[in-house]
C-alpha positions as MATLAB code, in Angstrom:
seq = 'XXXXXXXXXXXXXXXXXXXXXXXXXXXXXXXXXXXXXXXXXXXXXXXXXXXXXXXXXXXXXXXXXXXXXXXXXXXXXXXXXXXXXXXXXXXXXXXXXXXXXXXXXXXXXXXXXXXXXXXXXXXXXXXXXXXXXXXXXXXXXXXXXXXXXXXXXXXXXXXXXXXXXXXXXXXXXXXXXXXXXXXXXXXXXXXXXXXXXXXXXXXXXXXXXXXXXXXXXXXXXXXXXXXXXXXXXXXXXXXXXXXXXXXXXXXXXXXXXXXXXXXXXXXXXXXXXXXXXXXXXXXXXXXXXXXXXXXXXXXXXXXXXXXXXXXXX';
ca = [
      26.603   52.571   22.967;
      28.877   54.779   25.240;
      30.145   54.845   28.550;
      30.761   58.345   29.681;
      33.663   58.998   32.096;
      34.500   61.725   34.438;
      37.979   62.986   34.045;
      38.729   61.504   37.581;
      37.230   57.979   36.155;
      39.058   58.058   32.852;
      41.663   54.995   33.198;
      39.323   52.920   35.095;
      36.291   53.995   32.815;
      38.298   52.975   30.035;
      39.515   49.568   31.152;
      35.487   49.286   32.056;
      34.655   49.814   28.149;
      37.144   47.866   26.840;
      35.990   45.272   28.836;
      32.823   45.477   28.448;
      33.127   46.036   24.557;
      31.140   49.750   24.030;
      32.461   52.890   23.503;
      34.534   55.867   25.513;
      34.528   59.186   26.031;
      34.492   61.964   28.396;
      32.943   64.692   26.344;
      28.982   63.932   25.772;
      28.902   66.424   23.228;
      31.186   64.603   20.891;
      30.029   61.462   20.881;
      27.774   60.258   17.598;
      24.731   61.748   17.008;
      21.720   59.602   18.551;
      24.066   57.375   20.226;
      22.795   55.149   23.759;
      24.421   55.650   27.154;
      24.813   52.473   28.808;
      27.151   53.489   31.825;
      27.558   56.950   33.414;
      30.814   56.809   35.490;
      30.920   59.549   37.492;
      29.994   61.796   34.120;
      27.002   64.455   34.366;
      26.938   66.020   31.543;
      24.014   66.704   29.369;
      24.096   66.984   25.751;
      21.589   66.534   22.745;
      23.286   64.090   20.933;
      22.923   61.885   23.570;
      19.636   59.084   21.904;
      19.206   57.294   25.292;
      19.892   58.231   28.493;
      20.685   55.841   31.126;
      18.853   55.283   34.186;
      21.880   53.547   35.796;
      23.950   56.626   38.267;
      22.006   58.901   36.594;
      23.001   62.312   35.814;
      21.121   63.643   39.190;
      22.433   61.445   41.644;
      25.735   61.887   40.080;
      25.443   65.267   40.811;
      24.657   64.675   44.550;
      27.988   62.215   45.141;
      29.627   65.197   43.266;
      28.605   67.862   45.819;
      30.656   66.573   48.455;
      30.153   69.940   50.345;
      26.382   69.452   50.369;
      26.323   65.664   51.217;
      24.906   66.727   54.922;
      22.315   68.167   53.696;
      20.854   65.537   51.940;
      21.747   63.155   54.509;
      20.926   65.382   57.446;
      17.193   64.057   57.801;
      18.585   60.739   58.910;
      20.518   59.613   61.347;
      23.921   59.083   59.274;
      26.710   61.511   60.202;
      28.545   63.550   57.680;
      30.500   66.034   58.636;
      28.920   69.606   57.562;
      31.208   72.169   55.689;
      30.762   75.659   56.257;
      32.176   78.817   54.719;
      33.996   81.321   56.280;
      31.211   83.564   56.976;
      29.472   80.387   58.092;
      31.989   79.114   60.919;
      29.849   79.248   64.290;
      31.351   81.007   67.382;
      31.422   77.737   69.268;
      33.559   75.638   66.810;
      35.415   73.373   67.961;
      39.570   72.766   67.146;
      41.308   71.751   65.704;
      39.402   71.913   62.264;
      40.202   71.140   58.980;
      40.502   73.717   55.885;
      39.207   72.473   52.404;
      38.407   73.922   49.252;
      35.192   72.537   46.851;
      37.254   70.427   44.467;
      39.534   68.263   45.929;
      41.539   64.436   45.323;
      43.258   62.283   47.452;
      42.450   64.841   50.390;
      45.685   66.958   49.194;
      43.705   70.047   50.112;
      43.505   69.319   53.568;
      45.133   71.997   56.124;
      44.755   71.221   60.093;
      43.651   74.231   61.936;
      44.360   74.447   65.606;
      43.192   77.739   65.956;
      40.669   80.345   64.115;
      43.625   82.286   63.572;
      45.686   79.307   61.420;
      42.702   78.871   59.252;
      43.743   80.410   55.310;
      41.967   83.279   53.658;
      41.338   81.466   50.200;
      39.937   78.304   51.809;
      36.238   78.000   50.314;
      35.135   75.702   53.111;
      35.914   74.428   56.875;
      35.512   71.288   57.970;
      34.946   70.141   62.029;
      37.380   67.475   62.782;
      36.116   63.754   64.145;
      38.690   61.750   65.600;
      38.376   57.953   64.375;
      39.999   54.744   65.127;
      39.208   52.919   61.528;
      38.068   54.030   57.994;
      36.736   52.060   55.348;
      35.699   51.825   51.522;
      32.710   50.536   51.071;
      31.576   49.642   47.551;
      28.180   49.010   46.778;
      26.114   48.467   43.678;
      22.659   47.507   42.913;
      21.937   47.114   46.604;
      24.628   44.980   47.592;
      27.713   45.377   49.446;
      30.369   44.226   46.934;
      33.811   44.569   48.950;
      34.880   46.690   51.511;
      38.171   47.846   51.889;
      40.639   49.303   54.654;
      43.231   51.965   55.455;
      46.275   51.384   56.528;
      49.740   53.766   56.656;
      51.923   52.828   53.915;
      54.778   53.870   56.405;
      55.566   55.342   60.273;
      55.282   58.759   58.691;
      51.735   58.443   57.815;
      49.519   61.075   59.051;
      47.663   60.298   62.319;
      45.036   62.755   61.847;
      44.399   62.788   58.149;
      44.320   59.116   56.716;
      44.084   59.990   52.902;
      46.617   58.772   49.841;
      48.141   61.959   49.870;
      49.216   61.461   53.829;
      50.859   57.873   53.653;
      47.701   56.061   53.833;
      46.375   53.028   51.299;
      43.673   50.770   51.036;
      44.083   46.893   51.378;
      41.482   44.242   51.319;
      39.181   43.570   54.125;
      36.091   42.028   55.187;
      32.594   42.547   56.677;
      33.970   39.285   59.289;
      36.720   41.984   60.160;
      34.721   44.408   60.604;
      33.566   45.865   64.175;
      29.652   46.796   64.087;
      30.004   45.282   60.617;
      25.711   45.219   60.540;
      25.949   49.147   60.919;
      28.184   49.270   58.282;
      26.151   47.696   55.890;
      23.308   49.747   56.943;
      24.628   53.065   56.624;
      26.340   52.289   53.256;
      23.188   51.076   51.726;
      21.045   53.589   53.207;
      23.463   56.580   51.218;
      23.431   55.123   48.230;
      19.020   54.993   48.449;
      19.396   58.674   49.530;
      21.137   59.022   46.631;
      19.989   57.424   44.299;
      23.225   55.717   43.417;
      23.213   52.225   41.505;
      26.831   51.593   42.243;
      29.367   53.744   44.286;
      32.115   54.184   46.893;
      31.890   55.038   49.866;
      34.571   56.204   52.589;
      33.436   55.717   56.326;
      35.227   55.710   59.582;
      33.940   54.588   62.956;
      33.924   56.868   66.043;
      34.033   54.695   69.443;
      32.556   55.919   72.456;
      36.014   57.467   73.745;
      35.139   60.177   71.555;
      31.725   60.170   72.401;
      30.383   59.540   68.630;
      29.751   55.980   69.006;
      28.539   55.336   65.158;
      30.201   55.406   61.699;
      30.741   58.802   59.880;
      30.310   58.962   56.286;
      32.859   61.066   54.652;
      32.447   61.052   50.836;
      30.581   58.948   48.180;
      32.417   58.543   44.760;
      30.806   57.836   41.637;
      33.979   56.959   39.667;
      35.719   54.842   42.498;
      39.166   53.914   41.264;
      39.281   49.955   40.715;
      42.348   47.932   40.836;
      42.281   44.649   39.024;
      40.174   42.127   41.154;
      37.846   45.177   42.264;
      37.956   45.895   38.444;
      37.137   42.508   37.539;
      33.901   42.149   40.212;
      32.621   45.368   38.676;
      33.276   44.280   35.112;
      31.149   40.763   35.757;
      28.756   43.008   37.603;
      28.217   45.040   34.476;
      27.881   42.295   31.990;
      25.218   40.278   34.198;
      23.119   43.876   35.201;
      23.241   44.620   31.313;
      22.943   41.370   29.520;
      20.510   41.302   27.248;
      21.276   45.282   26.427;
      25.344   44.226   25.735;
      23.834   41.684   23.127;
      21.807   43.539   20.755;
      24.771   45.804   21.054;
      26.922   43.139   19.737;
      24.427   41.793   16.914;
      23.744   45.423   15.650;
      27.256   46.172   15.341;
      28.050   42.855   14.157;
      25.553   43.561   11.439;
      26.769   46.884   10.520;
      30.579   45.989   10.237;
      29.550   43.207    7.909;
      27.544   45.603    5.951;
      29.843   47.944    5.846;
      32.481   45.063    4.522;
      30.094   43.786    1.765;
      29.966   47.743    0.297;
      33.950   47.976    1.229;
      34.791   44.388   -1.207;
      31.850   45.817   -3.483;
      33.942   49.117   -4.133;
      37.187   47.985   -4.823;
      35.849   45.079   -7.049;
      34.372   47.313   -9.239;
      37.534   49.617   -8.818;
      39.636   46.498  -10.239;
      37.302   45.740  -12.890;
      37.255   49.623  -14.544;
      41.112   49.485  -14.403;
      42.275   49.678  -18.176;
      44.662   47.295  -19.292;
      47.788   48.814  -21.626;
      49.471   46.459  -23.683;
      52.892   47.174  -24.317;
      54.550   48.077  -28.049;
      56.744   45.693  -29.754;
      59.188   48.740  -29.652;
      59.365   49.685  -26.000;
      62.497   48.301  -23.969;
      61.500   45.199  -21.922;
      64.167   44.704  -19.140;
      64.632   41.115  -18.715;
      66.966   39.930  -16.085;
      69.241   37.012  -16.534;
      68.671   34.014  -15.683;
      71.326   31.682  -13.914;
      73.266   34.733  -12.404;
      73.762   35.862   -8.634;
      73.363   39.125   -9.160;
      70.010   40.582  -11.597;
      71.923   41.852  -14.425;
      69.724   43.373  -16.704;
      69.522   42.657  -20.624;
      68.252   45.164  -22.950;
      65.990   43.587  -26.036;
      67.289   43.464  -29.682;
      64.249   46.688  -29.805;
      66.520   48.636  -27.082;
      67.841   52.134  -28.580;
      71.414   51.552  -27.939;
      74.052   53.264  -29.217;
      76.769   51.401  -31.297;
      79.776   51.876  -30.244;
];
């Protein structure tokens, strides 16, 4: 039984397996042959050694929170706002600036450029991004249709970006609440209504709200992760959240492998008893020199036997 990580999601993932007592690894195509995945964390990837597939973030909706350029079009039919990223053949005449430059794989938002101007915008960007001003953003975990902690942005220092509140731009998440929370019941219903769009069992989500000043009024859904990183308490609730979701699953685990390491101790013992017992035994001639030490001594001096070759002096 596996859980497959993405390489984003590999310490967590880890710590998660560990935990959690199953196996690790990132690459589905060297795993054992005919093996069960229990836990896809943020992992897609198809391969035939792969026994039993697990319906739990499954490969397609992990592909969906992957596609973070595409994630307005799947949530374009309702009413939640994600921003819309368009290439640079795309970019409509009446966009508005500044804007914001991105390219298709990106972390921490460290690909970010602000562009005031068409002219400012770079020639290798892949995609551009309209810019919403905000006044808060959030990380919203949920999992199994439940909002399990949310989480807020704040600058680590008076450098922090004002514009761009991401890791890489002196910003970092600290605990909130849904008590904290302005228009905390549209929170909750946005977050939960991405992940059923989604089809995601358990994700993170990073929103901001938009007040009326800037004539948005509603909460903007930026990105949905599939291998949120966990620090130890969020670790910890998804850890307990794991063990009661796969209970009964986590048990047979542990009786089948119980079984076969005892098995596979029994043949082990077997082995090197009968290994012991086909040893031959060589006795030693009367002839051969038999150091003995001395007895009564601090150091071992060593006494040759009255059968010792020595020569006479």
């Amino acid at each position: 039984m596996y859980l497959l990580a993405s390489k984003a999601g590999i310490l967590t993932g880890r710590l998660i397996a560990r935990a959690l007592k199953i196996r690790f690894h990132i690459n589905a195509d060297k795993i054992r042959q005919g093996s069960e995945v229990l836990i896809r964390y943020g992992n897609a990837q198809q391969s035939t050694r792969i026994g039993k597939d697990t319906s739990t973030n499954s490969r397609d909706s992990i592909l969906k929170m992957s596609a973070k350029h595409r994630l307005w079009e799947y949530l374009q039919d309702s009413e939640i706002l994600s921003p819309r990223y368009y290439r640079l053949h795309e970019i409509p005449d009446d966009m508005k600036f500044p804007c914001l430059a991105r390219s298709r794989m990106h972390r921490a938002g460290k690909d970010i450029i602000i562009c005031d101007s068409a002219y400012e915008i770079p020639r290798d960007a892949e995609y551009v991004v309209p810019y919403y001003p905000t006044i808060r953003e959030y990380r919203v975990h949920v999992a199994f249709g439940k909002i399990l902690k949310v989480m807020r942005k704040y600058p680590i220092n008076d450098s922090a970006h004002d514009k761009i509140r991401t890791s890489a731009f002196g910003w970092q998440y600290k605990l909130s609440s849904l008590d904290d929370v302005m228009c905390s019941k549209s929170m909750v219903e946005t977050a939960l209504k991405t992940a059923e769009i989604l089809g995601s069992d358990f994700c993170g989500i990073d929103m901001a709200w938009s007040s009326k000043k800037h004539e948005l009024n509603k909460w903007i859904v930026w990105e949905v992760n599939s291998a949120p990183s966990l620090n130890g308490p969020s670790l910890k609730l998804y850890v307990d959240l794991f063990r009661s979701q796969f209970a009964e699953r986590l048990q047979e685990y542990g009786i089948r492998k119980s079984k076969q390491n005892n098995a596979r101790n029994s043949s082990f013992n077997k082995r090197n008893k009968k290994r012991r017992s086909s040893k031959r035994i060589i006795s030693r001639p009367s002839g051969m020199r038999q150091n003995i030490p001395r007895k009564n001594s601090g150091k071992k001096k060593w006494a040759s036997s009255k059968y010792s070759n020595t020569r006479k002096r």
